[in-house]
N, C-alpha and C positions, 0 to 999 in steps of 0.2 A: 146363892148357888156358886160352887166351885168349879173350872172347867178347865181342863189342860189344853194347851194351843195344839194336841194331835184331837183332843177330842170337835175342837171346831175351828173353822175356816174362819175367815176374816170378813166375810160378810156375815157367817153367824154372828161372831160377835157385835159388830155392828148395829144386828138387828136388837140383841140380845138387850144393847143399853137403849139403846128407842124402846123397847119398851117400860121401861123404867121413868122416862119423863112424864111428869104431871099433868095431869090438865090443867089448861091455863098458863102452863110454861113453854119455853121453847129451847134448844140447844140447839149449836154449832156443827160442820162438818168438819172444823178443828176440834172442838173441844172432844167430842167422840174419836176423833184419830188419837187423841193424845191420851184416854184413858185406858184406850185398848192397847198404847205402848208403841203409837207409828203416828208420832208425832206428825210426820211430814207428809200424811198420806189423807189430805181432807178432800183431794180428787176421788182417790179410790172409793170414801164414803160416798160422797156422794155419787157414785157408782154402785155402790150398793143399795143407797137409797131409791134409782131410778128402778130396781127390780123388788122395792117391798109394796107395790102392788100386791103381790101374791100371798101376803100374809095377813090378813084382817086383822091381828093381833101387834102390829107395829105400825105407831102411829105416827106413819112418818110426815103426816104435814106440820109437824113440832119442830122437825131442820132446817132450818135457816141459815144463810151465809154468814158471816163473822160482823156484820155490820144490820144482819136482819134484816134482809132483804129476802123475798120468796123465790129465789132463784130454783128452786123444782116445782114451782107452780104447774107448767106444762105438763106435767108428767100423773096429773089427776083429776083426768078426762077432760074436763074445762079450764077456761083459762081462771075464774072463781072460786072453783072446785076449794086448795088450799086456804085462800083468804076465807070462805064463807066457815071451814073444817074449824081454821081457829077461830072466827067472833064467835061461833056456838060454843067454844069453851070461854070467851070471855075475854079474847085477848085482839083487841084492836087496831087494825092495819091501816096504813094509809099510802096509795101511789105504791103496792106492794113494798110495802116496811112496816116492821112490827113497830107502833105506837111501846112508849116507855121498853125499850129492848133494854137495857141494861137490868131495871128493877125485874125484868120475866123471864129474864136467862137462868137456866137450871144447867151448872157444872156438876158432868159427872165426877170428876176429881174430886171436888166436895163432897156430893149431896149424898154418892154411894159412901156405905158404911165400911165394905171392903173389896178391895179389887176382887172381884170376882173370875176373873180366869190365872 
């Protein structure tokens, strides 16, 4: 999919590559700022990430901080809520930290075939 920046806002986008991550994987609230082209803005994700409650279709307990750590755990009704989201896909946390984080990082830089907006 191709999008023009008038056709969507910056939390669209946002949402738009969450949903893109795998199960089983996890990505950054940098690595997302940096593929939408706002480098310096991994606050604002994850500002958009405390409002994709609203969307069943963006799986945002796959964002994790730069070092993987569940820092929006709170924000999915319980405080378990994210950790139990991800061992059901298979990815293993410990003292809210993704076990093996480097090998289950999904870069969207990479992994998308083409910038999409």
């Amino acid at each position: 999919m191709n999008y023009s920046d008038q056709t969507l806002g910056f939390f669209d986008k946002v949402y738009e590559v969450v949903r893109h991550i795998p199960e089983g994987k996890v990505t950054t609230y940098g690595a997302i700022a940096r593929y939408i082209g706002s480098g310096g803005s991994s606050r604002m994700v994850g500002w958009a990430m405390n409002g994709a409650g609203r969307f069943p279709d963006v799986p945002a307990h796959r964002v994790v901080n730069r070092i993987g750590l569940l820092t929006g755990k709170m924000h999915f009704g319980s405080s378990t809520a994210m950790q139990q989201m991800l061992e059901a896909e298979g990815v293993e946390v410990k003292d809210d930290k993704v076990v093996a984080f480097k090998e289950l990082l999904w870069e969207p830089t990479i992994e998308l075939d083409e910038y999409m907006f």
